[in-house]
MARDOTI-419624 format. One record per residue (C-alpha): x, z negated, y negated; chain; residue number from 1. Coordinates in steps of 0.25 Angstrom, whole numbers. Layout:
<nodes>
{xx=X; zz=Z; yy=Y; chain=A; n=NUM}
...
</nodes>
This chain:
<nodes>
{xx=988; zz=532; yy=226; chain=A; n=1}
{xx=998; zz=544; yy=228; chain=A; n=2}
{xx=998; zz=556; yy=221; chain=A; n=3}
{xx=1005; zz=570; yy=220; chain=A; n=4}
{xx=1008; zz=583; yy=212; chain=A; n=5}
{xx=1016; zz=595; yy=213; chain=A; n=6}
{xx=1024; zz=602; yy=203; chain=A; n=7}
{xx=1028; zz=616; yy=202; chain=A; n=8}
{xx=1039; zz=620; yy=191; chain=A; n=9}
{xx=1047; zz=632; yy=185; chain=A; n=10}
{xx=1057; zz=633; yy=174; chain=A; n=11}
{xx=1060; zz=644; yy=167; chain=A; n=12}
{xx=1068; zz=650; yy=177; chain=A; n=13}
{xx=1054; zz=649; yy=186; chain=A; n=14}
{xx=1062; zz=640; yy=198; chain=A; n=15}
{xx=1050; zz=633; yy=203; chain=A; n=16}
{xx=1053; zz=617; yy=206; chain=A; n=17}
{xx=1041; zz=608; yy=214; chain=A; n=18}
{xx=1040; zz=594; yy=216; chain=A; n=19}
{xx=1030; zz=586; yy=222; chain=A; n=20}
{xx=1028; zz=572; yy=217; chain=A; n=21}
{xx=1019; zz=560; yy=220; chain=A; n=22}
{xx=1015; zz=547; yy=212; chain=A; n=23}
{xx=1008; zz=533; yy=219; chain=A; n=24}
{xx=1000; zz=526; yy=208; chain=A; n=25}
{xx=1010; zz=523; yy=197; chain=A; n=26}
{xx=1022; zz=526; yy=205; chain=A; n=27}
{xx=1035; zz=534; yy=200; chain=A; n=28}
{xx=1032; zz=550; yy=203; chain=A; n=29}
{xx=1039; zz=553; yy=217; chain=A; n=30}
{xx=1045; zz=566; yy=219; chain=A; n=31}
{xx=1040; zz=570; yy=234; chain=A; n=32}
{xx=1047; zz=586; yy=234; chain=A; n=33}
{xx=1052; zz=595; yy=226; chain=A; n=34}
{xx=1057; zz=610; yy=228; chain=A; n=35}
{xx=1061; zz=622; yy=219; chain=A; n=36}
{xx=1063; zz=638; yy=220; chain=A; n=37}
{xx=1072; zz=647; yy=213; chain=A; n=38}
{xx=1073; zz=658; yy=220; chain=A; n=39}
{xx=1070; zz=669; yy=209; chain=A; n=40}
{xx=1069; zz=680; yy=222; chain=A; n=41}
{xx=1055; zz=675; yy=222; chain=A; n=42}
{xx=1044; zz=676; yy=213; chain=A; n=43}
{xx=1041; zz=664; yy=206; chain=A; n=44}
{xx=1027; zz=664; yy=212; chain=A; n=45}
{xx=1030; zz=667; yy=225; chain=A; n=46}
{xx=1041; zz=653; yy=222; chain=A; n=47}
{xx=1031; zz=644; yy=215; chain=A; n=48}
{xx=1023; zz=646; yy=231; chain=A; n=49}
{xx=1033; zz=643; yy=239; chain=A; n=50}
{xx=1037; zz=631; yy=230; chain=A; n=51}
{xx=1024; zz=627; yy=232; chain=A; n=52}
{xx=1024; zz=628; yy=246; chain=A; n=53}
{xx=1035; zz=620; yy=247; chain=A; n=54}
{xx=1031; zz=607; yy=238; chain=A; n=55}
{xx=1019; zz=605; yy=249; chain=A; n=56}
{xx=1011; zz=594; yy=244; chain=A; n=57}
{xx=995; zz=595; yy=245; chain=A; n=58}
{xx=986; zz=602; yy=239; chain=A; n=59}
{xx=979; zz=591; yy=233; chain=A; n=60}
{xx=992; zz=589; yy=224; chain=A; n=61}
{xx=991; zz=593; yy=211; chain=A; n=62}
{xx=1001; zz=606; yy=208; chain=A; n=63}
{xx=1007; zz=608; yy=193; chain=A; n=64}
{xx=1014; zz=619; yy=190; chain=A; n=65}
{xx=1022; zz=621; yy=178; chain=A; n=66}
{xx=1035; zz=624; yy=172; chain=A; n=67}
{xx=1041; zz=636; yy=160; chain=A; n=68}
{xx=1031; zz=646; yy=155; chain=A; n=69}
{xx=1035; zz=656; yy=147; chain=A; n=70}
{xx=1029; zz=657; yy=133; chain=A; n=71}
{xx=1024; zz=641; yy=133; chain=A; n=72}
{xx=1023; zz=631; yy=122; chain=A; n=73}
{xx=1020; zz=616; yy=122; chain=A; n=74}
{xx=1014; zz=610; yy=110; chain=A; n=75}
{xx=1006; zz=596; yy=108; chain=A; n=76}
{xx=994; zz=595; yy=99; chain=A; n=77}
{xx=984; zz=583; yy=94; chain=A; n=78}
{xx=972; zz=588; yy=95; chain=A; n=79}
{xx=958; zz=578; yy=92; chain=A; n=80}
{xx=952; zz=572; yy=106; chain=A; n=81}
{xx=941; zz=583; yy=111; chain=A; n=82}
{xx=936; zz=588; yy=122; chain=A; n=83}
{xx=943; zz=596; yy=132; chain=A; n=84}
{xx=934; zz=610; yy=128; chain=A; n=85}
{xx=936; zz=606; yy=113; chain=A; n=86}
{xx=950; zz=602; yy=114; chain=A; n=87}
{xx=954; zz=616; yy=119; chain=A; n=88}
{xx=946; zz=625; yy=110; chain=A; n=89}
{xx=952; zz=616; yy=98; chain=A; n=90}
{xx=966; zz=618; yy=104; chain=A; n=91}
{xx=965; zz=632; yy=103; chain=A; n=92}
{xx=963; zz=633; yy=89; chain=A; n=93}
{xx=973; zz=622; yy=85; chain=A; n=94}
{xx=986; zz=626; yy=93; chain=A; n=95}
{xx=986; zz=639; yy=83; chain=A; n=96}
{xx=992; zz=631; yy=74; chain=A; n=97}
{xx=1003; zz=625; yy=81; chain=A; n=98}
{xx=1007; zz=638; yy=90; chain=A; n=99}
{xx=1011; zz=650; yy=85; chain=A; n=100}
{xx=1003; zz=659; yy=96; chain=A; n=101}
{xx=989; zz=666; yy=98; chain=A; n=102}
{xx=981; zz=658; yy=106; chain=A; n=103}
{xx=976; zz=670; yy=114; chain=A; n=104}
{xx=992; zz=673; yy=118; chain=A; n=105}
{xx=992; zz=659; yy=124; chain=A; n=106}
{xx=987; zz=650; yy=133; chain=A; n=107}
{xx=985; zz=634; yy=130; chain=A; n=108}
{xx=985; zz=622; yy=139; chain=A; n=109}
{xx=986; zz=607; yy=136; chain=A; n=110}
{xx=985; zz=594; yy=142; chain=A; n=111}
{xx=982; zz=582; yy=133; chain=A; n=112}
{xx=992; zz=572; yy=133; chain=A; n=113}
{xx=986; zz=559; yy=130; chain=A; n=114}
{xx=972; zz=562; yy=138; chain=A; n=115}
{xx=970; zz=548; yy=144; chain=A; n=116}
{xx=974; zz=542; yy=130; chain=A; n=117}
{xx=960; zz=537; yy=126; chain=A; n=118}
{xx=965; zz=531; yy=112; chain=A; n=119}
{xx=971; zz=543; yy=107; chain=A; n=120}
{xx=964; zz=548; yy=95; chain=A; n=121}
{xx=968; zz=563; yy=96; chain=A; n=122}
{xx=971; zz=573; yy=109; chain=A; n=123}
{xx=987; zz=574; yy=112; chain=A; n=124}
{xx=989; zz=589; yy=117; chain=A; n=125}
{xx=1002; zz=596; yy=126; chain=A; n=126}
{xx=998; zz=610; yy=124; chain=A; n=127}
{xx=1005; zz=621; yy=132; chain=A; n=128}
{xx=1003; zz=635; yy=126; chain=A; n=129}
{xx=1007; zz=648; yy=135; chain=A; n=130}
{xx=1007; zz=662; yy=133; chain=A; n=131}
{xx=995; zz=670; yy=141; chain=A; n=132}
{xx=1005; zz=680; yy=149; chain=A; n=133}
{xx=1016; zz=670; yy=151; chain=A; n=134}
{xx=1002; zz=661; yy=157; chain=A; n=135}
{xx=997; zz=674; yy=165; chain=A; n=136}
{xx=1011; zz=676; yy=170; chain=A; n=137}
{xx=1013; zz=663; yy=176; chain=A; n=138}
{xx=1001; zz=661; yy=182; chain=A; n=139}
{xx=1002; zz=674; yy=187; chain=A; n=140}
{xx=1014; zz=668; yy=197; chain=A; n=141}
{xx=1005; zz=654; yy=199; chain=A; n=142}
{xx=996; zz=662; yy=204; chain=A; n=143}
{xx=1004; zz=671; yy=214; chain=A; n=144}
{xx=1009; zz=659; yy=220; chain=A; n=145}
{xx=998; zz=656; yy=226; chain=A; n=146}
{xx=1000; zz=639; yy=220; chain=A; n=147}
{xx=987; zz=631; yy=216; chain=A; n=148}
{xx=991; zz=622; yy=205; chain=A; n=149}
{xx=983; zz=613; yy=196; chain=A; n=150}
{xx=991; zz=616; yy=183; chain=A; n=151}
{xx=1003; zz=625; yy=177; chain=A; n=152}
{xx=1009; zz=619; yy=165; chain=A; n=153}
{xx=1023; zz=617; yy=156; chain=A; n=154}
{xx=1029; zz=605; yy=161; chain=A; n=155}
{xx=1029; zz=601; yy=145; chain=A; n=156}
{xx=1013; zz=597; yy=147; chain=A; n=157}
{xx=1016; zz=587; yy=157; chain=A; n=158}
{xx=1026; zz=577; yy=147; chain=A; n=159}
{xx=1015; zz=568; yy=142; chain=A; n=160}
{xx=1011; zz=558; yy=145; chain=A; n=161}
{xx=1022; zz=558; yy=159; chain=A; n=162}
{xx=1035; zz=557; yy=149; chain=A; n=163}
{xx=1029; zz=551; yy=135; chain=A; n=164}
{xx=1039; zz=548; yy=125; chain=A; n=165}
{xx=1050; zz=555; yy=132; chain=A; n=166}
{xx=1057; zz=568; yy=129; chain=A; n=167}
{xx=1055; zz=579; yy=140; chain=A; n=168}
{xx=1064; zz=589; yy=144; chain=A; n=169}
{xx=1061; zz=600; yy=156; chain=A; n=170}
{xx=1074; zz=607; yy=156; chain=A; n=171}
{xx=1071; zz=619; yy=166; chain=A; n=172}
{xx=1058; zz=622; yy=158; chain=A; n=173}
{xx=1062; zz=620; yy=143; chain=A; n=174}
{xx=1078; zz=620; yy=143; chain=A; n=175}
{xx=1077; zz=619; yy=127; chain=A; n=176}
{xx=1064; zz=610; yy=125; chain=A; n=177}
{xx=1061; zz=594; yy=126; chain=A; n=178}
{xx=1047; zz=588; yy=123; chain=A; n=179}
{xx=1051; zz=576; yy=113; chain=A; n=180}
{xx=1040; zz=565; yy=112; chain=A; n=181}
{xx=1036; zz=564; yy=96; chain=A; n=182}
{xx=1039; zz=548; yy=89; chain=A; n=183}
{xx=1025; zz=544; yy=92; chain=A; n=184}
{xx=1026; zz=548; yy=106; chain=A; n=185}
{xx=1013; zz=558; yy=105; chain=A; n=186}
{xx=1020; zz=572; yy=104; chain=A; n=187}
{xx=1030; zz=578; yy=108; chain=A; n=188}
{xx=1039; zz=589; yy=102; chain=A; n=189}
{xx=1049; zz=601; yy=109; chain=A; n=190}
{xx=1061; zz=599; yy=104; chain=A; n=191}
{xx=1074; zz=606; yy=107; chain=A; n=192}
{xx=1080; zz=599; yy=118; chain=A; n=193}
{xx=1095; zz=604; yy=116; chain=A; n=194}
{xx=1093; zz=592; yy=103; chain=A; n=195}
{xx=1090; zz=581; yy=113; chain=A; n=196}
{xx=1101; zz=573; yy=119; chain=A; n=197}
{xx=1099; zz=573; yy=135; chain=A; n=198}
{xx=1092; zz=562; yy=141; chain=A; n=199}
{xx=1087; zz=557; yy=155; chain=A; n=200}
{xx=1075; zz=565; yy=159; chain=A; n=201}
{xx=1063; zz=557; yy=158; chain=A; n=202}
{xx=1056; zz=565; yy=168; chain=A; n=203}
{xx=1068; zz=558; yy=180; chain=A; n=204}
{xx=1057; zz=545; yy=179; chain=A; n=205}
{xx=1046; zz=552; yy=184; chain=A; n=206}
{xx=1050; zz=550; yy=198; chain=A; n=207}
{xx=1062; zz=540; yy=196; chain=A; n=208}
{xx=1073; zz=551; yy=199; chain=A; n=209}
{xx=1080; zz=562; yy=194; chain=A; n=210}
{xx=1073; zz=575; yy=191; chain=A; n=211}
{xx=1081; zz=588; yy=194; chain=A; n=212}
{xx=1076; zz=596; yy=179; chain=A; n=213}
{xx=1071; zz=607; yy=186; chain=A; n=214}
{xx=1061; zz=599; yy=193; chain=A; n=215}
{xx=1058; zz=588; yy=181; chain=A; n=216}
{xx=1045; zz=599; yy=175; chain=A; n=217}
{xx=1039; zz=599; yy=191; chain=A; n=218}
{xx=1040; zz=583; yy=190; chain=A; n=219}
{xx=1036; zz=582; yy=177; chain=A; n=220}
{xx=1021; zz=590; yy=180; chain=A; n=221}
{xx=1020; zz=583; yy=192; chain=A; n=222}
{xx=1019; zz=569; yy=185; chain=A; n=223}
{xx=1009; zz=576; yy=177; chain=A; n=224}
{xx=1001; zz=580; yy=187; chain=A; n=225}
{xx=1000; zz=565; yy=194; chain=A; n=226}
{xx=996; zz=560; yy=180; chain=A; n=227}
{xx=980; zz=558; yy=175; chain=A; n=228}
{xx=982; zz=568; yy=166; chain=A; n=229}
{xx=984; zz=578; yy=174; chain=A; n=230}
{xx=971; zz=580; yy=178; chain=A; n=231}
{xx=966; zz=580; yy=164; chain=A; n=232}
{xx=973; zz=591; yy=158; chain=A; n=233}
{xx=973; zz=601; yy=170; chain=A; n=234}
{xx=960; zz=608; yy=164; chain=A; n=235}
{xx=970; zz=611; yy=150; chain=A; n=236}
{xx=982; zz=612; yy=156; chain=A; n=237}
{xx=981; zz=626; yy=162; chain=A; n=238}
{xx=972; zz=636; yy=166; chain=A; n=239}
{xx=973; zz=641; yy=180; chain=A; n=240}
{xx=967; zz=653; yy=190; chain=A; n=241}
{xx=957; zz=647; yy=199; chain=A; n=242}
{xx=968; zz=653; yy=211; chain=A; n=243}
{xx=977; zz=643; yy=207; chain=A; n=244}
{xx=969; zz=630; yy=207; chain=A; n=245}
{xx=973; zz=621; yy=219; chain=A; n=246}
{xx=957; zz=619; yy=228; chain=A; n=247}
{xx=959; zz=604; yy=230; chain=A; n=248}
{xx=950; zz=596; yy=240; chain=A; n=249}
{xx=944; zz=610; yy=247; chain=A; n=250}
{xx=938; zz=603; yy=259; chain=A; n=251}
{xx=933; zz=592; yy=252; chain=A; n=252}
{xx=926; zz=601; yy=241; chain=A; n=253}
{xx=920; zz=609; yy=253; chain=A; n=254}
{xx=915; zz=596; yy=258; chain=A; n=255}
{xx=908; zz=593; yy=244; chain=A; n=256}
{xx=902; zz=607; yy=245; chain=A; n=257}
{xx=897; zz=607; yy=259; chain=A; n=258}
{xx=891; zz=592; yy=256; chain=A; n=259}
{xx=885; zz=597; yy=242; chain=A; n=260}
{xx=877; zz=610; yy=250; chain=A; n=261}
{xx=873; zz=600; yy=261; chain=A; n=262}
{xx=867; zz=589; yy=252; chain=A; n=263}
{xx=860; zz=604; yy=245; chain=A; n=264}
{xx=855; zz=607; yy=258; chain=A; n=265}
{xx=850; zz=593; yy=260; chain=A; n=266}
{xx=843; zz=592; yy=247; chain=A; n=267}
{xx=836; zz=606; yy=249; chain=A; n=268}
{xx=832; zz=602; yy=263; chain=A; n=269}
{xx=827; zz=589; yy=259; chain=A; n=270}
{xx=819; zz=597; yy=246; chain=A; n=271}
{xx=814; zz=607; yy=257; chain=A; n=272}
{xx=810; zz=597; yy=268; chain=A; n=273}
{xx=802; zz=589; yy=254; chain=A; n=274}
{xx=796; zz=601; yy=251; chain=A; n=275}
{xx=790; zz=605; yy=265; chain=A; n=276}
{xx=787; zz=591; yy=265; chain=A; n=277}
{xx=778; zz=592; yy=254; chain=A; n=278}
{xx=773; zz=605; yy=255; chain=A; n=279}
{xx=767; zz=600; yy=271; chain=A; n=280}
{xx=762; zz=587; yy=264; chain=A; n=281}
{xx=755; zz=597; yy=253; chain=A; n=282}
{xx=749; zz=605; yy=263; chain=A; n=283}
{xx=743; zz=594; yy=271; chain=A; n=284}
{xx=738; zz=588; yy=257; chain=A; n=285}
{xx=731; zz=604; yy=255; chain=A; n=286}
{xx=726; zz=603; yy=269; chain=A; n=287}
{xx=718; zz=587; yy=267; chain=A; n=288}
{xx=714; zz=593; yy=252; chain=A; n=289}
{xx=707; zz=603; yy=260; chain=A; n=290}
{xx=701; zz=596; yy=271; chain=A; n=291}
{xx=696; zz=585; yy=261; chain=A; n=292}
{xx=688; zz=598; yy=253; chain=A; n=293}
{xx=683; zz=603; yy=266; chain=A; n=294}
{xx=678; zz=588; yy=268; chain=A; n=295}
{xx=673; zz=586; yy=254; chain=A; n=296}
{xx=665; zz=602; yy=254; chain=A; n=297}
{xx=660; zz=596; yy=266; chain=A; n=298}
{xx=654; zz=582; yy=260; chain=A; n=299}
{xx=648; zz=592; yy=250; chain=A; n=300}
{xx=640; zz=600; yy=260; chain=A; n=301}
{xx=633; zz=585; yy=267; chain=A; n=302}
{xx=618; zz=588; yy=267; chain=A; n=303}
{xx=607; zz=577; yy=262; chain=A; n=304}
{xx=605; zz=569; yy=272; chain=A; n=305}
{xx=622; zz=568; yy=273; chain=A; n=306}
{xx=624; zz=565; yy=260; chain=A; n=307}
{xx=613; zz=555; yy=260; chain=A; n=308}
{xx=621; zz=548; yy=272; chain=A; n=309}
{xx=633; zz=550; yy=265; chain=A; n=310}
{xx=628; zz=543; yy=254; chain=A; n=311}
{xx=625; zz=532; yy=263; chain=A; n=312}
{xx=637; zz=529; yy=271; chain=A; n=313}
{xx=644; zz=530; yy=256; chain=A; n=314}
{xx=635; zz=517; yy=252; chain=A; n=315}
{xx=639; zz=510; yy=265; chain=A; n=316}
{xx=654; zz=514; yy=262; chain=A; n=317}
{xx=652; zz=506; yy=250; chain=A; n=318}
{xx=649; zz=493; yy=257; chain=A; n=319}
{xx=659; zz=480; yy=255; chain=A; n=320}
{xx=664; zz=473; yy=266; chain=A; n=321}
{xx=658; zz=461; yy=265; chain=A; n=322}
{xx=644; zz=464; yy=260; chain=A; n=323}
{xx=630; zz=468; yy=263; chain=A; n=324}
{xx=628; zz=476; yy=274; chain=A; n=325}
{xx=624; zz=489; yy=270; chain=A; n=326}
{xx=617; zz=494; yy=281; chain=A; n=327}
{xx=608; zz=481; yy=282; chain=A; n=328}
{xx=605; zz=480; yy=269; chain=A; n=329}
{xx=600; zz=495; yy=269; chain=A; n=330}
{xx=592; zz=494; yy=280; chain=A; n=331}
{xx=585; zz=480; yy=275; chain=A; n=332}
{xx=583; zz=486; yy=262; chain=A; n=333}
{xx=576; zz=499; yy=270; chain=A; n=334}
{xx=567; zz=487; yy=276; chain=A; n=335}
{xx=562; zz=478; yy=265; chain=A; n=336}
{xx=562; zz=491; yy=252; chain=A; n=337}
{xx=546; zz=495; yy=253; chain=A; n=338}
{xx=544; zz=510; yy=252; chain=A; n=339}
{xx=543; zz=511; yy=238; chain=A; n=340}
{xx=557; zz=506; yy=235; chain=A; n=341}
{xx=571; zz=513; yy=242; chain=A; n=342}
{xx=586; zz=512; yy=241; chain=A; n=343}
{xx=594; zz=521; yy=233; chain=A; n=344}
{xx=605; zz=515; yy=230; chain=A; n=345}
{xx=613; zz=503; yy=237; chain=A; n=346}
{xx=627; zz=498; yy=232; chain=A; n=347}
{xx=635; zz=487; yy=243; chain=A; n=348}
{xx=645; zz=477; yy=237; chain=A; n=349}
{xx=652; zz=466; yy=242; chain=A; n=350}
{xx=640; zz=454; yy=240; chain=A; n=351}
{xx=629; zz=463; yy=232; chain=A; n=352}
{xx=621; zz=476; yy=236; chain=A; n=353}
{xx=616; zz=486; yy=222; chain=A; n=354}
{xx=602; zz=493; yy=225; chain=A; n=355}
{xx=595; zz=504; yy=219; chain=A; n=356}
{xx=580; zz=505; yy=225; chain=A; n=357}
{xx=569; zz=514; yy=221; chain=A; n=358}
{xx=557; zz=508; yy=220; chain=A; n=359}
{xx=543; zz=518; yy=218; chain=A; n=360}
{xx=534; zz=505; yy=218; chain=A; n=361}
{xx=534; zz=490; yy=214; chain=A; n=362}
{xx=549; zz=482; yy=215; chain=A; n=363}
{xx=544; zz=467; yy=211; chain=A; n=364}
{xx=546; zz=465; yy=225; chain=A; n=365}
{xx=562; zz=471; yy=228; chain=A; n=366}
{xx=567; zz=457; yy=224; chain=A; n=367}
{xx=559; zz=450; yy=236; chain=A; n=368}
{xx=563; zz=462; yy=245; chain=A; n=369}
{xx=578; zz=464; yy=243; chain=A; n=370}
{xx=580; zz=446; yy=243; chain=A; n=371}
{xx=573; zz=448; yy=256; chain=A; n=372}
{xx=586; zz=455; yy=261; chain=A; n=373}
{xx=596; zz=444; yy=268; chain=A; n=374}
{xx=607; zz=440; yy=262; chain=A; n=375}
{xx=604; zz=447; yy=249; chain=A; n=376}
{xx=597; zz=444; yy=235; chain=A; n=377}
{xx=592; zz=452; yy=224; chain=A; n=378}
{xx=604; zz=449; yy=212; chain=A; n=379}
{xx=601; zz=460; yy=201; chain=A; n=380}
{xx=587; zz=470; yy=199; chain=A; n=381}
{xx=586; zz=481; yy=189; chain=A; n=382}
{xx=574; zz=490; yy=189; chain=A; n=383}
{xx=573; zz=503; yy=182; chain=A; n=384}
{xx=559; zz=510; yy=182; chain=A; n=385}
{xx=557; zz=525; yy=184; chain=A; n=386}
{xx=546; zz=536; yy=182; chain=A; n=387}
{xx=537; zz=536; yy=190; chain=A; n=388}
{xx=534; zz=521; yy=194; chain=A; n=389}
{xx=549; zz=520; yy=200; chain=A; n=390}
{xx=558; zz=511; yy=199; chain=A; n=391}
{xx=573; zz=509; yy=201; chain=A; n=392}
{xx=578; zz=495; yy=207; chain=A; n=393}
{xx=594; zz=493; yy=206; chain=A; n=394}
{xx=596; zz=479; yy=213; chain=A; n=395}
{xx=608; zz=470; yy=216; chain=A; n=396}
{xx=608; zz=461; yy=229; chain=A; n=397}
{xx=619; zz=451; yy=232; chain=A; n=398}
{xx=620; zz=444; yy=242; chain=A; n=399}
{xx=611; zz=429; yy=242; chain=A; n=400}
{xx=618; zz=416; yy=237; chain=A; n=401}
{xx=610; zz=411; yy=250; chain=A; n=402}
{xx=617; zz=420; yy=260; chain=A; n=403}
{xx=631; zz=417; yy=252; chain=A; n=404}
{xx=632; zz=403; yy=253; chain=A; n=405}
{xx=626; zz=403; yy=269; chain=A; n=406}
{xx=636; zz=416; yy=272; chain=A; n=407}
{xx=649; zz=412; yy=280; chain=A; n=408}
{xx=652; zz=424; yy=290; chain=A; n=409}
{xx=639; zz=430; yy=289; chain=A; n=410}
{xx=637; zz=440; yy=279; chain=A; n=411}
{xx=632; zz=454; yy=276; chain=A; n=412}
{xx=644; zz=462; yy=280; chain=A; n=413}
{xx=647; zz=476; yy=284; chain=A; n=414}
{xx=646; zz=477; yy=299; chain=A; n=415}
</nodes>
């Protein structure tokens, strides 16, 4: 996978010197353009744009800038593993201790070196410490140029991990200093570097050529900015105006934002259409909730001789397929009852028929009577006597074993 990053550099004379590189996987860094201004009839901010415009590249490369600023310092700190808003508050309060300066003059940036180093037991910290004005000032030109960046730093916070356990020199931005790993290849030290015999510059085998010095701190935050830990330390490496952060991926975040409001307008017409749905059901659930009152007020109202017949279709609703026939039965029982005895009460079942007659005279003779009815026998008789000489006969007829064992399609059956 191909990936690219562009540098922009000053030294402490503020010529400006850009390169372009690229990286494929784990391939060598390659150099694809570079270009430089010195002109000092212009202003530096009107330089750094035109430097800009002449690198090219995409918008969707990240853009480092960095180089001398006045009033820096670089120091390296242990500090135990916490998070992120913890690490900064605690910061604060411990680089009194090691720099002579009042926090509220100076600003304080850091990167932590050995982030994807899940065994370490403590928190390895490049802290860069820059005076408010000299901060203001230079962003003051960033900002004129019209450049969107994703950070601005000292090219010193890009060593590590890139050159580990090498000694790193950047001659047009610190002529009289060299970064020196320590003996156990942790930290690393400023030392003078007028004490240091002259070597070949590490920095030539990032890209497998020689590097011109002026443009070795443009290659060397380039690197940086095509490795994982990039992206991790931007949030603590600087903090800049919202004018001058790159807007990445427009059309495709206008996408998201159009497809989000659609798929809002498309749940709140599926909770409208759901709503309306329910409020038509609810009304036509009100409307049958009346219509059954209207119905039932009116079953109220039935006179005497309705409810009487009401009563009646109710006890033929009650028959069982399959058994006596209810009118038959009704009408022999009407025949054979002599006038002192009457029906009040019949029950149908599906082979047994429950009686309740009303007798005002003698009922030794119901037996004989209600055996007489085809089809039928007297099962069960209960009599309970009244006031009045009258009695109350409740009677259970089933059907006869007679008529069972002859019955093969004829039956009494509900026509």
């Amino acid at each position: 996978m191909k990936k690219r990053c562009k540098s922009i550099t000053w030294d402490r004379e503020f010529n400006i010197y850009a390169v372009l590189t690229e990286k494929r996987d784990k391939s060598a860094l390659s150099l694809i353009k570079s270009c430089s201004s010195s002109d000092d009839s212009l202003p530096f901010a009107e330089r750094l744009s035109r430097i800009s415009d002449e690198l090219g590249g995409s918008i969707n490369d990240p853009l480092i800038l960095g180089g001398y600023i006045p009033g820096s310092i670089s120091v390296e700190l242990s500090m135990p593993k916490l998070p992120s808003h913890e690490l900064t508050n605690a910061l604060s309060y411990e680089i009194t201790r090691h720099l002579p300066f009042d926090p509220r003059d100076n600003l304080l940036f850091y990167r932590q070196i050995n982030r994807l180093d899940k065994t370490a037991a403590q928190t390895h910290l490049r802290i860069l410490s820059i005076k408010r004005k000299s901060w203001e000032s230079l962003l003051g030109n960033l900002t004129a140029s019209g450049i969107k960046a994703d950070t601005v730093t000292h090219p010193f916070m890009a060593v590590d991990p890139i050159l580990s356990g090498n000694s790193v020199q950047l001659e047009t931005i610190e002529p009289d200093f060299c970064l020196i790993p320590s003996l156990d290849g942790k930290f690393r030290t400023i030392e003078n570097s007028s004490n240091l015999e002259p070597e070949d510059h590490i920095m030539d085998l990032l890209v497998g050529s020689k590097i011109a010095s002026e443009f070795r701190p443009a290659i060397l935050l380039a690197a940086y900015g095509l490795t994982d830990n990039f992206s991790c330390d931007q949030p603590t490496l600087c903090t800049l105006p919202s004018i001058m952060i790159p807007q990445r991926h427009r059309l495709l975040k206008f996408a998201t934002a159009a497809l989000i409001i659609a798929a809002l307008g498309l749940s709140l017409g599926g909770v409208y259409r759901s709503w309306s749905s329910n409020i038509s059901r609810l009304g036509r659930i009100n409307r049958e909730k009346a219509r059954a009152a209207r119905l039932l007020e009116k079953a109220k109202t039935l006179t005497g001789s309705q409810r009487e017949q009401a009563k009646i279709i109710e006890t033929m609703n009650k028959a069982v397929k399959g058994g006596p026939n209810v009118l038959k039965l009704t009408r022999e029982l009407a025949v054979r009852l002599p006038r002192d005895m009457w029906l009040t009460s019949l029950k149908v079942n599906e082979k047994s028929v429950s009686l309740k007659i009303n007798a005002s005279g003698s009922t030794s003779s119901i037996s004989t009577i209600l055996n007489r009815i085809d089809g039928l026998m007297v099962k069960n008789l209960r009599k309970t006597s009244r006031r009045g000489g009258e009695s109350v006969l409740y009677i259970t007829l089933e059907e006869s074993v007679r008529k069972m064992k002859s019955r093969k399609g004829k039956k009494w059956s509900r026509n």
